[in-house]
TORKOL-4160 file (C-alpha; in steps of 0.2 Angstrom, whole numbers, padded with zeros to 4 digits, m for minus):
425
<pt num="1" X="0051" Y="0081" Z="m0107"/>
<pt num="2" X="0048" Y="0065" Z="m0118"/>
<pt num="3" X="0050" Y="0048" Z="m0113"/>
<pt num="4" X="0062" Y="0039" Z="m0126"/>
<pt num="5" X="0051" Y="0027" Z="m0134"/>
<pt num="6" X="0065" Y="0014" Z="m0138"/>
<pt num="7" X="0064" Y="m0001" Z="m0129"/>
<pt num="8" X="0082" Y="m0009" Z="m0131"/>
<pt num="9" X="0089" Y="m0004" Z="m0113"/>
<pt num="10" X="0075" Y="m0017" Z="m0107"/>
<pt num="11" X="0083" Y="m0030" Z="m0112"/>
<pt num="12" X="0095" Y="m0029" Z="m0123"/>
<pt num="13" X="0108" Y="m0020" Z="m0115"/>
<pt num="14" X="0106" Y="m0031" Z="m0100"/>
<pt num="15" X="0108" Y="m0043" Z="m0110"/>
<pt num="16" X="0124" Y="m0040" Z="m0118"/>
<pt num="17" X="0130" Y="m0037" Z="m0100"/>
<pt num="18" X="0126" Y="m0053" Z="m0094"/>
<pt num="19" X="0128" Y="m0065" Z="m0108"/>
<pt num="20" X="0122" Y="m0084" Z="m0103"/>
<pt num="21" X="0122" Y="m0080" Z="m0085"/>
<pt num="22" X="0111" Y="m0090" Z="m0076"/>
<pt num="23" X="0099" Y="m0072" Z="m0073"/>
<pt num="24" X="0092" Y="m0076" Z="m0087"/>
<pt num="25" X="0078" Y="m0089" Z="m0081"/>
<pt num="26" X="0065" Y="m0088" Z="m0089"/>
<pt num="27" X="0047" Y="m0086" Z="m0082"/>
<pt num="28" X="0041" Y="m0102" Z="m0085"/>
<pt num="29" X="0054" Y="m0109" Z="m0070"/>
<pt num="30" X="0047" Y="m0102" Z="m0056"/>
<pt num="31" X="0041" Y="m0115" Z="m0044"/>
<pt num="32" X="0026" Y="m0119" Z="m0032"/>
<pt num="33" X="0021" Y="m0111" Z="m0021"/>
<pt num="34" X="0023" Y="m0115" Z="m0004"/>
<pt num="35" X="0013" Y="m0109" Z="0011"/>
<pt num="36" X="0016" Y="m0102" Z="0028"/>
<pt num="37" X="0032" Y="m0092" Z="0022"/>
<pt num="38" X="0032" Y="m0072" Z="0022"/>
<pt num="39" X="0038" Y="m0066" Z="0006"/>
<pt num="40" X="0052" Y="m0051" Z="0006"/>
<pt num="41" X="0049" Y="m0035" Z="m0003"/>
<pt num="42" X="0065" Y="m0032" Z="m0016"/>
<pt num="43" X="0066" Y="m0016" Z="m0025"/>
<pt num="44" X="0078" Y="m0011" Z="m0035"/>
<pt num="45" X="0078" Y="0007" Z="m0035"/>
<pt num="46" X="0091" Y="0022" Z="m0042"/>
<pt num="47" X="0099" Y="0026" Z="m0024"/>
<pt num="48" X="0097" Y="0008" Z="m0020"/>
<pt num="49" X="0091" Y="m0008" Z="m0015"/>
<pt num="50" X="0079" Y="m0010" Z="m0002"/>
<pt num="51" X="0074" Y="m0027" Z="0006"/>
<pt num="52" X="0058" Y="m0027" Z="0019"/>
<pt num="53" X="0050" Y="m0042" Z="0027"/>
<pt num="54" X="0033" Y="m0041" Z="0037"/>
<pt num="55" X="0022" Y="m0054" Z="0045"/>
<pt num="56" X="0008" Y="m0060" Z="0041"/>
<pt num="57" X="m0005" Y="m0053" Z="0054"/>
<pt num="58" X="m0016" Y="m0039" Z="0052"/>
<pt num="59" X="m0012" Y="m0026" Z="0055"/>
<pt num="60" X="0008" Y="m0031" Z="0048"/>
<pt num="61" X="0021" Y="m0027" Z="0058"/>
<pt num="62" X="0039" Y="m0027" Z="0052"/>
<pt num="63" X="0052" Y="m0041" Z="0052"/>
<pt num="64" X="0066" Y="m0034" Z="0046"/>
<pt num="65" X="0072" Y="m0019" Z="0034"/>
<pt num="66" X="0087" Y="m0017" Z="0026"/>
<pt num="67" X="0095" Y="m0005" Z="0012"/>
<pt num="68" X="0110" Y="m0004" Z="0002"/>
<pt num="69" X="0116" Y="0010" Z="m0007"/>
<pt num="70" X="0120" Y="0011" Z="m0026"/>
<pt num="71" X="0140" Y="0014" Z="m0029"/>
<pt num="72" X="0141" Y="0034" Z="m0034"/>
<pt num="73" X="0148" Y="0030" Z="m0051"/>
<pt num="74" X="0134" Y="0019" Z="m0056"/>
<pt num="75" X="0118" Y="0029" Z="m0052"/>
<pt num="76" X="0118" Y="0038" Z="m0068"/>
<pt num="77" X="0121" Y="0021" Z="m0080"/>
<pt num="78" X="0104" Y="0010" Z="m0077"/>
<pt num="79" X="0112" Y="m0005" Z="m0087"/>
<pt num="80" X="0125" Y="m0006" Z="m0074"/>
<pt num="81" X="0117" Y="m0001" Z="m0060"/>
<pt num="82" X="0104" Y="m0016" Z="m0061"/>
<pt num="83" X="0117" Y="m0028" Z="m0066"/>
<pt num="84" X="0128" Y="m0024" Z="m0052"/>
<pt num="85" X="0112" Y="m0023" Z="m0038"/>
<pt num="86" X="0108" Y="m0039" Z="m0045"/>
<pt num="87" X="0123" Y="m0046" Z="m0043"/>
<pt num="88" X="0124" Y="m0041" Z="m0026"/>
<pt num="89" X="0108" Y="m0044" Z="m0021"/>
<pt num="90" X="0115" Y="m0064" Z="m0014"/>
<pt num="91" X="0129" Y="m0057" Z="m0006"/>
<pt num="92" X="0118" Y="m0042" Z="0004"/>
<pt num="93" X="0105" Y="m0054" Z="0008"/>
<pt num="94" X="0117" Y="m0067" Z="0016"/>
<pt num="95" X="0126" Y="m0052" Z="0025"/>
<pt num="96" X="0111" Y="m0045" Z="0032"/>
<pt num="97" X="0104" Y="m0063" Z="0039"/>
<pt num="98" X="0090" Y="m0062" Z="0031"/>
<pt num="99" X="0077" Y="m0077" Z="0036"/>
<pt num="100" X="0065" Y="m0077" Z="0019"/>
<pt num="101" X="0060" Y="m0090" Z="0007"/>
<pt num="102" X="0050" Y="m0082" Z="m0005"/>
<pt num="103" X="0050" Y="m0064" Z="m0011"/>
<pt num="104" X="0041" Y="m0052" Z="m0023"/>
<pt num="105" X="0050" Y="m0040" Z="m0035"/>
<pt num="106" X="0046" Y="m0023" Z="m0041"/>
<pt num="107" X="0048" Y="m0019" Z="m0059"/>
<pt num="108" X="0058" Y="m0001" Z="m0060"/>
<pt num="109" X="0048" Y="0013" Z="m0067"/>
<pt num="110" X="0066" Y="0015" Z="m0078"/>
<pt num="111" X="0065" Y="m0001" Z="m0085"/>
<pt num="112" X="0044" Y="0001" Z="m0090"/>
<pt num="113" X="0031" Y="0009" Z="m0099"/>
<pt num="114" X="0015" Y="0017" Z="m0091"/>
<pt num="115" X="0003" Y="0023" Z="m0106"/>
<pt num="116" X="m0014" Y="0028" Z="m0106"/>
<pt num="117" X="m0023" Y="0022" Z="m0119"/>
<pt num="118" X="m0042" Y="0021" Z="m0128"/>
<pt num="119" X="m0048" Y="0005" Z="m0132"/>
<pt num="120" X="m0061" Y="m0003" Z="m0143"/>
<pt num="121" X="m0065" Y="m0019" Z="m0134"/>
<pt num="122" X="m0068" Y="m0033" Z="m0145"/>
<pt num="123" X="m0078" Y="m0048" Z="m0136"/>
<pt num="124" X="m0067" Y="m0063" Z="m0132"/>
<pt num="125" X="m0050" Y="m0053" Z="m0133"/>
<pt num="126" X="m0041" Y="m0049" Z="m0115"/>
<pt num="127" X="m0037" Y="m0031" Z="m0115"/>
<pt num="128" X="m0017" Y="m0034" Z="m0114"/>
<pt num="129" X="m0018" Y="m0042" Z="m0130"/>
<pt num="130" X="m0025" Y="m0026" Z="m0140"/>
<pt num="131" X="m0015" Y="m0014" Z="m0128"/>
<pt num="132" X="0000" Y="m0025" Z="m0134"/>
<pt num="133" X="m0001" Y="m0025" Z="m0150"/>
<pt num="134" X="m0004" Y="m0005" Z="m0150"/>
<pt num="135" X="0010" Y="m0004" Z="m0138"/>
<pt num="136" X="0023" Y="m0016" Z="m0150"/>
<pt num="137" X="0019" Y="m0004" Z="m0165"/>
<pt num="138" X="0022" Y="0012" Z="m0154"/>
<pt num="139" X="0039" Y="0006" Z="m0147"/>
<pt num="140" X="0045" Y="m0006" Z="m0163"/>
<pt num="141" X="0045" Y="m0020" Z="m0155"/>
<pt num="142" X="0037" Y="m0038" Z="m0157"/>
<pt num="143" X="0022" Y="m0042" Z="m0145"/>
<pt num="144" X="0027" Y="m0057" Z="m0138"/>
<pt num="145" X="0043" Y="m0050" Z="m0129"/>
<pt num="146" X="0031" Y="m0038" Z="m0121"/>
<pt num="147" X="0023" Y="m0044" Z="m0104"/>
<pt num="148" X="0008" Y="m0030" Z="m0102"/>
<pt num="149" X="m0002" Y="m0026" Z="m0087"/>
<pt num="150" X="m0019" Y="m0015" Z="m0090"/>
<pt num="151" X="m0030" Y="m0005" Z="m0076"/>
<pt num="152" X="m0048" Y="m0002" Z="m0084"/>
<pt num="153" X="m0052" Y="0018" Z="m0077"/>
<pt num="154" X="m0069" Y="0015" Z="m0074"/>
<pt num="155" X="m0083" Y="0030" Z="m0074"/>
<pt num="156" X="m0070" Y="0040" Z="m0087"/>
<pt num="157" X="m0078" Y="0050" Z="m0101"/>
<pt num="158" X="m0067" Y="0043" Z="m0116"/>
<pt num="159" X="m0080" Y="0046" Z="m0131"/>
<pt num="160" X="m0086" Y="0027" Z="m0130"/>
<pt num="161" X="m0071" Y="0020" Z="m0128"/>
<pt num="162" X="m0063" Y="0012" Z="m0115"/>
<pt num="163" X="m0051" Y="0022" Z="m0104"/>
<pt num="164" X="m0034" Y="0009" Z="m0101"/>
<pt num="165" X="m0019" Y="0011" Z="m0091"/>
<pt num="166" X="m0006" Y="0001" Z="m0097"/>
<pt num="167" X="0009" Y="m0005" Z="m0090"/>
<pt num="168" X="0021" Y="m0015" Z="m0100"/>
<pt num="169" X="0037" Y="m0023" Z="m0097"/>
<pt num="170" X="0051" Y="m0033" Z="m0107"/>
<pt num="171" X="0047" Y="m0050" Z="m0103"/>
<pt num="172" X="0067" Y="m0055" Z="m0105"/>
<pt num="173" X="0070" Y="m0040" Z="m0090"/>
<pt num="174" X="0057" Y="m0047" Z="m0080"/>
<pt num="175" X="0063" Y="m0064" Z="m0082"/>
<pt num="176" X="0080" Y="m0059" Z="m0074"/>
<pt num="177" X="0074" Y="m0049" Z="m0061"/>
<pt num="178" X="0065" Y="m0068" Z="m0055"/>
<pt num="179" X="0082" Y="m0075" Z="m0059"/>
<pt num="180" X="0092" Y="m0063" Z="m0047"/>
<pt num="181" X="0076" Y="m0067" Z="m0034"/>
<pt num="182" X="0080" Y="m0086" Z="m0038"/>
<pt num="183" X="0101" Y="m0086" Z="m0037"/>
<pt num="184" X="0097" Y="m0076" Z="m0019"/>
<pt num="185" X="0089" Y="m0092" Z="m0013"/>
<pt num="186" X="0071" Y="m0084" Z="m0015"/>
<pt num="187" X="0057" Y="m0091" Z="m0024"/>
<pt num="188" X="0049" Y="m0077" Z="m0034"/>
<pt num="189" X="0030" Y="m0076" Z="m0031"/>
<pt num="190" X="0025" Y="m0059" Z="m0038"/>
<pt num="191" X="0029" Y="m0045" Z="m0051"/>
<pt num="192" X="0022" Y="m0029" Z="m0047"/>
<pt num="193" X="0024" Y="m0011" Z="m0053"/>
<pt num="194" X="0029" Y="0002" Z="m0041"/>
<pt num="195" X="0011" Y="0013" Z="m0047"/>
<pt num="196" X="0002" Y="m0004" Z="m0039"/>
<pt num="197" X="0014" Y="m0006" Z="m0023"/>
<pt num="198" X="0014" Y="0014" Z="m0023"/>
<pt num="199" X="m0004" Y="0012" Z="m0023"/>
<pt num="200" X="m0007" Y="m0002" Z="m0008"/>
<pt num="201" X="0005" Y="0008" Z="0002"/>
<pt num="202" X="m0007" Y="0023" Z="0000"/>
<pt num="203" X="m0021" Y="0014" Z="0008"/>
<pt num="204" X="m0011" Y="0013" Z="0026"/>
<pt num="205" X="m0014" Y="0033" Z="0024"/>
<pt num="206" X="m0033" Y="0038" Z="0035"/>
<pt num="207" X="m0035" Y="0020" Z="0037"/>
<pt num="208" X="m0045" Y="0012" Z="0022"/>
<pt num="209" X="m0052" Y="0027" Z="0020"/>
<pt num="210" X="m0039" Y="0037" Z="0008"/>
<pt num="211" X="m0047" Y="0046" Z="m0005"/>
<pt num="212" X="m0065" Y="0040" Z="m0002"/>
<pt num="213" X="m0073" Y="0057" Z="m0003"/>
<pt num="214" X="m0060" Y="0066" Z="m0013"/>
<pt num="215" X="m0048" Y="0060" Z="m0027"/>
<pt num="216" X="m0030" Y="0062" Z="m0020"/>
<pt num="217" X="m0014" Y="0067" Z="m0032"/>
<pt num="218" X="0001" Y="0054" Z="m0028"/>
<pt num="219" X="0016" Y="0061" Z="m0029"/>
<pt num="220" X="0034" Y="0049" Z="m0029"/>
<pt num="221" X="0049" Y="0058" Z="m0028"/>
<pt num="222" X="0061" Y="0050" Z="m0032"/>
<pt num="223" X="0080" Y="0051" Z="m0037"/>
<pt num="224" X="0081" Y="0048" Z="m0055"/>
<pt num="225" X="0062" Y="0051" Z="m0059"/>
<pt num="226" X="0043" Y="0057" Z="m0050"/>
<pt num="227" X="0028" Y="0047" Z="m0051"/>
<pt num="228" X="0012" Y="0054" Z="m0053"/>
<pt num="229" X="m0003" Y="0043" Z="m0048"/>
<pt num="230" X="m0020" Y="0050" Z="m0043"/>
<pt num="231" X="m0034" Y="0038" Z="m0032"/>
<pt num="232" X="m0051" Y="0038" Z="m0031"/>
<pt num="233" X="m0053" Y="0030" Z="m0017"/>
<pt num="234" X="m0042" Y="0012" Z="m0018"/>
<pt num="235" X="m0043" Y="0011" Z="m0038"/>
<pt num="236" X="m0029" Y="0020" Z="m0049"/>
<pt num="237" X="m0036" Y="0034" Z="m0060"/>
<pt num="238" X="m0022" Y="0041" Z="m0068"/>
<pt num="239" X="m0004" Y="0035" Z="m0068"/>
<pt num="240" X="0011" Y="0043" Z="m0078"/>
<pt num="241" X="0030" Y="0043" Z="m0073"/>
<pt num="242" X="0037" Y="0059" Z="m0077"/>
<pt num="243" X="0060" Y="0057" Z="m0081"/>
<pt num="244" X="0062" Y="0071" Z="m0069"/>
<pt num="245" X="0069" Y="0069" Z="m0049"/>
<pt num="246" X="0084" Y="0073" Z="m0037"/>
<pt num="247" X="0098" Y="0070" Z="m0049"/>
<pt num="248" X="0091" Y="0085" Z="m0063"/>
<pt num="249" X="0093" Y="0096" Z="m0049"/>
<pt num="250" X="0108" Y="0091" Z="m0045"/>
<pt num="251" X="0115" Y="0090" Z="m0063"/>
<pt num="252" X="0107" Y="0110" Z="m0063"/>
<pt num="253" X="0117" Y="0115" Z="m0046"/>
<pt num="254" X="0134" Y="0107" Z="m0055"/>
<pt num="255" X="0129" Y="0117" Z="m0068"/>
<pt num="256" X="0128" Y="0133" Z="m0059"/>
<pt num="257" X="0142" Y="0132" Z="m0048"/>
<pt num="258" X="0155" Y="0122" Z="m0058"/>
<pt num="259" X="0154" Y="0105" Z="m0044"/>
<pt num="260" X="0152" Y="0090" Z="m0043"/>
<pt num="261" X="0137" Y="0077" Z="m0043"/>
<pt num="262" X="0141" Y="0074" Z="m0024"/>
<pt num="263" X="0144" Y="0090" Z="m0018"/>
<pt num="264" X="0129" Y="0096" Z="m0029"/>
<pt num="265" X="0118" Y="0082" Z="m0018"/>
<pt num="266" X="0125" Y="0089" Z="m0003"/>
<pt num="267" X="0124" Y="0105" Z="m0005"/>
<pt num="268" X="0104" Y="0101" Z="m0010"/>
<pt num="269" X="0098" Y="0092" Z="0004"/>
<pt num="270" X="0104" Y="0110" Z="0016"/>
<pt num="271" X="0097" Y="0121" Z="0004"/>
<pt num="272" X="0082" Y="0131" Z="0014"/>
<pt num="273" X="0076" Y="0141" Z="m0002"/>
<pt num="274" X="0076" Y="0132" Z="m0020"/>
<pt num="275" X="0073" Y="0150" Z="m0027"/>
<pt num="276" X="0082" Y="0164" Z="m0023"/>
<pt num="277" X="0070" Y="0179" Z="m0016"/>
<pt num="278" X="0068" Y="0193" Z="m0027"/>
<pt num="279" X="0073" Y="0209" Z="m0023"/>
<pt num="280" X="0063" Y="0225" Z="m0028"/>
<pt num="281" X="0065" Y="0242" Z="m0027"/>
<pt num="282" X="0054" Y="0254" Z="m0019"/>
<pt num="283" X="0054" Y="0270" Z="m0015"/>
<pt num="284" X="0070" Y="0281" Z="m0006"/>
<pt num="285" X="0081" Y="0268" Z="m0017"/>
<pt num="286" X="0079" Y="0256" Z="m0004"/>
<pt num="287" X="0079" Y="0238" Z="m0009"/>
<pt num="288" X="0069" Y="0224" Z="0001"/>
<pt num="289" X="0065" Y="0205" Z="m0001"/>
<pt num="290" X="0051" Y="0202" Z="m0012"/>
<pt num="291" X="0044" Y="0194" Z="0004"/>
<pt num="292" X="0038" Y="0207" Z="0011"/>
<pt num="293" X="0023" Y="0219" Z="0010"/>
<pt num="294" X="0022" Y="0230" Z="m0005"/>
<pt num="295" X="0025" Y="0249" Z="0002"/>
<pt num="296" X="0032" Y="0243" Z="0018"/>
<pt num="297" X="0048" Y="0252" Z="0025"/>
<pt num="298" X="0062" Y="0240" Z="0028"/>
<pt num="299" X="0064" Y="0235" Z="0047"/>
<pt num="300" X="0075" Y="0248" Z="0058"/>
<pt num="301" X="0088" Y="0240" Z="0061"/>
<pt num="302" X="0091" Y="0240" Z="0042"/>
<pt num="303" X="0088" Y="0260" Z="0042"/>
<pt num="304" X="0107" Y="0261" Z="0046"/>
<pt num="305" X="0120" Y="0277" Z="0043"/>
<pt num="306" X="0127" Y="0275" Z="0027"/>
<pt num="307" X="0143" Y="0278" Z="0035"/>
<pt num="308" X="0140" Y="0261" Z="0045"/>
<pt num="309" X="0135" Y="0250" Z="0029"/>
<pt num="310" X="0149" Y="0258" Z="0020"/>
<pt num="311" X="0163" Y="0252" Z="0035"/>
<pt num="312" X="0154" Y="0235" Z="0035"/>
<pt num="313" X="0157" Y="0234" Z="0014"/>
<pt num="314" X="0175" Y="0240" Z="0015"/>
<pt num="315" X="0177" Y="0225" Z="0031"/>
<pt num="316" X="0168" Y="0211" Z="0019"/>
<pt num="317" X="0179" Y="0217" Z="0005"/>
<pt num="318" X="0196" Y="0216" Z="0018"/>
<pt num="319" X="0194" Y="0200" Z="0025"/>
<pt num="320" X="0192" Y="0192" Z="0008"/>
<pt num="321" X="0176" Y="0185" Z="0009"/>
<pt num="322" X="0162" Y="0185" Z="m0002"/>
<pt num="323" X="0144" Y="0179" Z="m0005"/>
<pt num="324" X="0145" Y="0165" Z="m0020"/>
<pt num="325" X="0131" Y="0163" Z="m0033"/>
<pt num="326" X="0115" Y="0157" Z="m0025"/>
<pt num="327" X="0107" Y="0142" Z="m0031"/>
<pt num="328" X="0091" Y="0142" Z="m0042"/>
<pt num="329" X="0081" Y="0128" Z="m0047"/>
<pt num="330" X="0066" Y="0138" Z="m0056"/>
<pt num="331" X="0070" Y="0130" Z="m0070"/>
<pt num="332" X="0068" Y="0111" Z="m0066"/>
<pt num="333" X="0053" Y="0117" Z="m0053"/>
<pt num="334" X="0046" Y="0124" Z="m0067"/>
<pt num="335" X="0046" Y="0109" Z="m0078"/>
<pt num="336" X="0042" Y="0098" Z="m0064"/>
<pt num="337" X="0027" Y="0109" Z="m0059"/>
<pt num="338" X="0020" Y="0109" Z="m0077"/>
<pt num="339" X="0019" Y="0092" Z="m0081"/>
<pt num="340" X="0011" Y="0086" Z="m0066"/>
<pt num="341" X="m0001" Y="0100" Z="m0067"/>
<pt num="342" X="m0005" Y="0093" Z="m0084"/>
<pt num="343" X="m0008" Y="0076" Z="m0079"/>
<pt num="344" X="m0020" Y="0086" Z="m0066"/>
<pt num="345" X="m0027" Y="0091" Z="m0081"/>
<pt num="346" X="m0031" Y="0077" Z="m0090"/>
<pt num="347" X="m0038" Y="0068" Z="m0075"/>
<pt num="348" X="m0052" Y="0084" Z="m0076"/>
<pt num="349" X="m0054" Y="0080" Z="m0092"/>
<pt num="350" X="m0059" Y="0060" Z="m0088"/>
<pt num="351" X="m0067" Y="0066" Z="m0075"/>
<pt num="352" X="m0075" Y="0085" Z="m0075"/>
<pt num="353" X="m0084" Y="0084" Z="m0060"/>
<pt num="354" X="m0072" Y="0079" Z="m0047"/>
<pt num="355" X="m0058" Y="0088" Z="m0043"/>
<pt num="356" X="m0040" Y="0086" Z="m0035"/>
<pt num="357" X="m0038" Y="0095" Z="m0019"/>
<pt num="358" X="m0024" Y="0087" Z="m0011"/>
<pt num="359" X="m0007" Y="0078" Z="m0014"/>
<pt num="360" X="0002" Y="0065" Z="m0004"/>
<pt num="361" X="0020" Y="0066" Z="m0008"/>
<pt num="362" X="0031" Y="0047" Z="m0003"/>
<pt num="363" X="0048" Y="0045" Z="m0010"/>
<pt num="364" X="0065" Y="0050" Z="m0005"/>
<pt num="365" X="0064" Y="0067" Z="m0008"/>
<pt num="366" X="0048" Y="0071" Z="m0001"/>
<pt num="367" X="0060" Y="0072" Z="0016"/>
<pt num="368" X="0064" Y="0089" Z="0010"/>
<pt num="369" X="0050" Y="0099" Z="0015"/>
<pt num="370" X="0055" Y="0115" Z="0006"/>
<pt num="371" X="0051" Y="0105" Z="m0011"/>
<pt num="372" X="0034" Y="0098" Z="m0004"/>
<pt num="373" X="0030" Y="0115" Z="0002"/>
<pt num="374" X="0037" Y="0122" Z="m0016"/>
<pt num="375" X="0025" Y="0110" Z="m0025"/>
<pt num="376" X="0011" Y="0111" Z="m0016"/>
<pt num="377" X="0008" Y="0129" Z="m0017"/>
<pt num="378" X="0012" Y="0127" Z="m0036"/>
<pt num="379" X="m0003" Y="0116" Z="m0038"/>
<pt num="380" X="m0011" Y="0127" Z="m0027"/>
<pt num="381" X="m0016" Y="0109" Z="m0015"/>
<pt num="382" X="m0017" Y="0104" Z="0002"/>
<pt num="383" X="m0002" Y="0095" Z="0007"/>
<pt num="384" X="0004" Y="0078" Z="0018"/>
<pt num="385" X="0019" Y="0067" Z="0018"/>
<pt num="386" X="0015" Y="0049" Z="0018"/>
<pt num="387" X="0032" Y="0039" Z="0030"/>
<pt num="388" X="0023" Y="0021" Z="0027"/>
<pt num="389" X="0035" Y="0013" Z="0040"/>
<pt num="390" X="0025" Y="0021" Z="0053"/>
<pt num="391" X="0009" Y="0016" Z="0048"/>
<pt num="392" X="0016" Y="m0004" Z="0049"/>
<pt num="393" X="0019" Y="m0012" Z="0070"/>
<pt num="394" X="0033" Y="m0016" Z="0079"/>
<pt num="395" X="0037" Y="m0030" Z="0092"/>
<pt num="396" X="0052" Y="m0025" Z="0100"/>
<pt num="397" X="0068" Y="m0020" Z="0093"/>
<pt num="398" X="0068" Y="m0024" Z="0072"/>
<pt num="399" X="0084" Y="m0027" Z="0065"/>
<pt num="400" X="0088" Y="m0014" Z="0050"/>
<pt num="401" X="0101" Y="m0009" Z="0042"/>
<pt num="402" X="0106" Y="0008" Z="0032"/>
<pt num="403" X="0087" Y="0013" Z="0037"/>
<pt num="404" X="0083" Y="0022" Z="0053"/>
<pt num="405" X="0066" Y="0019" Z="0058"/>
<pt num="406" X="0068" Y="0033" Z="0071"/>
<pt num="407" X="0066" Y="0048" Z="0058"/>
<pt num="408" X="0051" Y="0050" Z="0043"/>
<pt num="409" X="0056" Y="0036" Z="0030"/>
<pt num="410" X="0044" Y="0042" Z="0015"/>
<pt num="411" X="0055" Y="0034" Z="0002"/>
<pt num="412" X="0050" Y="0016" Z="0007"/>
<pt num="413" X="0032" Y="0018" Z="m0001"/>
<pt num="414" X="0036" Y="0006" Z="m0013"/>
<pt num="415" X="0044" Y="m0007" Z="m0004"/>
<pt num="416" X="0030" Y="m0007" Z="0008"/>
<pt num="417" X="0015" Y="m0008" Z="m0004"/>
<pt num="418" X="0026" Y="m0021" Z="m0012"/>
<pt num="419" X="0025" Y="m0031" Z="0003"/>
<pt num="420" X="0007" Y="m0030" Z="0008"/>
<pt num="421" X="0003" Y="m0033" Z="m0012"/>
<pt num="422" X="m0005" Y="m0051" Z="m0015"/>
<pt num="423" X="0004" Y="m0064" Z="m0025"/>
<pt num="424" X="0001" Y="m0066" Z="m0042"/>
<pt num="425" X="0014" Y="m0079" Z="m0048"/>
């Protein structure tokens, strides 16, 4: 699955939805700094927005927490989506009471470009200005309205070159994400990418110790796409977003059974097998799940009469009832399982002598557990899900809302790292 290499829903279809609207501050009006204030977390992600607030002490505890959801009818149009959360983002903030002068803002993986590249460096030319320039002629575009980031993988066998991960941005869609921070009251004090926050937030995993001895796979599942990021240690490695996540299964199940997009989601979220088992036949003519041993009998009490399996057809077929199709998501598994296992791949090619063996899955949809479990023993890995909000202190009861802190809440990885990254504005 290719990534469209256009850049124009960046900015321009934002900015023909938003006209002269005052989101479209440009970088150069963001104010000073001022000390002492915590700054809130604002993601702007598919199924929603998510707002978190810690303090200051180590380790951080949390403030407040609080999500709202993205309109059904929007999730599948990102120029919307992103006008209408940050439109709403004011009004949510206002509603929810939220005490915060400062904030950072994460740029969506939607909304970006995660390349890696090999560069010649030239002596007295910043790395972002050669990764833009090869970058601009890659996506048509003029360098200046590109705002590019670059992580250096350092000990990578690239033939002489530098091994770069890039990350680059419209610089007119980053402005307005530090305009919708600054018409909610907030002064904007740092842009971050999710692989960077998704990264900080990894490190509350083990302590500081995550991935010292062993390079670790990253896996964010999310709703409209999964992000693949491998540590070594606390420094990025690899980094690749991959335009695959909950919504191509559901689109698959509505393809399937003829439904629609929310009772495809529901119908997900129960689902205890994402494959159907095969069934094989043995000998005698029985049939048994491909689960079981090869030459087993089938259990007793499946060595009924005929003449009782024939009365319990003949009741099925009275009453009405019948089994529907069973769902199958081979196909997008498949996929999914492929590319990650070539980003594996080309992380042994960097590096041949050290090996991924294990995967930490955050996200929203690392809560189902039959899709870790599926994954993992694809990538034939050990396995552990990261809930970040865990990891952070409490004092007393926090004020949340649309999140319960109660249950596992691996799909705020983002938010988190986002709040524990430094300032950089």
């Amino acid at each position: 699955m290719k990534r469209n290499k256009k850049f124009g829903k960046l900015g321009t279809k934002l900015g023909n939805s938003l006209g002269n609207s005052s989101l479209g501050s440009s970088i150069s009006t963001v104010g000073s700094m001022r000390p002492g204030a915590v700054p809130l977390s604002v993601e702007f992600g598919v199924s929603g927005i998510k707002v978190l607030q810690l303090t200051g002490s180590n380790p951080s505890s949390i403030v407040s927490a609080a999500f709202m959801p993205t309109p059904v009818d929007l999730i599948d149009n990102p120029a919307k989506r992103l006008l209408f959360q940050m439109d709403s983002l004011p009004k949510f903030l206002k509603g929810e009471k939220v005490k915060a002068t400062r904030a950072t803002g994460l740029i969506p993986t939607g909304q970006m470009v995660c390349k890696h590249l090999q560069i010649i460096p030239t002596e007295g030319v910043p790395l972002e200005q050669i990764a833009g320039a090869q970058l601009s002629s890659q996506l048509g575009c003029d360098p200046a309205e590109l705002l590019v980031r670059c992580r250096p993988v350092h000990g990578a066998q690239s033939k002489g070159k530098l091994e770069v991960i890039c990350f680059a941005a419209s610089r007119e869609f980053v402005g307005r994400i530090m305009g919708s921070l600054k018409n909610a009251k907030l002064e904007p004090v740092g842009i971050h990418t999710e692989f960077d926050a998704m990264a900080r937030a990894s490190m509350l995993h083990d302590g500081a110790n995550v991935g010292v001895m062993k390079p670790t796979l990253i896996l964010d599942l999310g709703c409209g796409s999964t992000n693949v990021l491998i540590m070594h240690g606390q420094e990025i490695a690899f980094a690749r977003t991959i335009e695959l996540g909950a919504r191509h299964f559901d689109e698959a199940i509505c393809h399937q059974l003829r439904c629609t997009m929310m009772e495809a989601s529901d119908l997900r979220i129960g689902l205890e097998r994402l494959v159907p088992q095969k069934v094989v036949s043995v000998s005698g003519g029985e049939s048994v799940s491909s689960g079981g041993l090869p030459g087993m009998p089938p259990p007793s009490d499946a060595g009924t009469s005929n003449e009782n399996n024939t009365a319990d057809q003949a009741t099925s077929s009275f009453s009405g009832f019948s089994r529907g199709p069973e769902i199958d998501l081979g196909e997008p598994l498949e996929i999914l399982g492929d590319e990650i296992s070539m980003c594996l791949r080309y992380h042994n090619a960097l590096f041949p002598s050290l090996r991924v063996e294990r995967v930490v899955f955050v996200g929203g949809q690392a809560k189902s557990q039959v899709l870790c479990e599926h994954l993992a023993r694809s990538l034939n890995l050990e396995a552990q899900v990261l809930d970040p909000m865990a990891c952070l202190a409490r004092s007393g009861r926090v004020p949340t809302s649309g999140v319960d802190l109660r249950s596992p809440q691996p799909g705020w990885a983002t938010v988190v790292g986002g709040a524990l990254s430094p300032m950089d504005l």
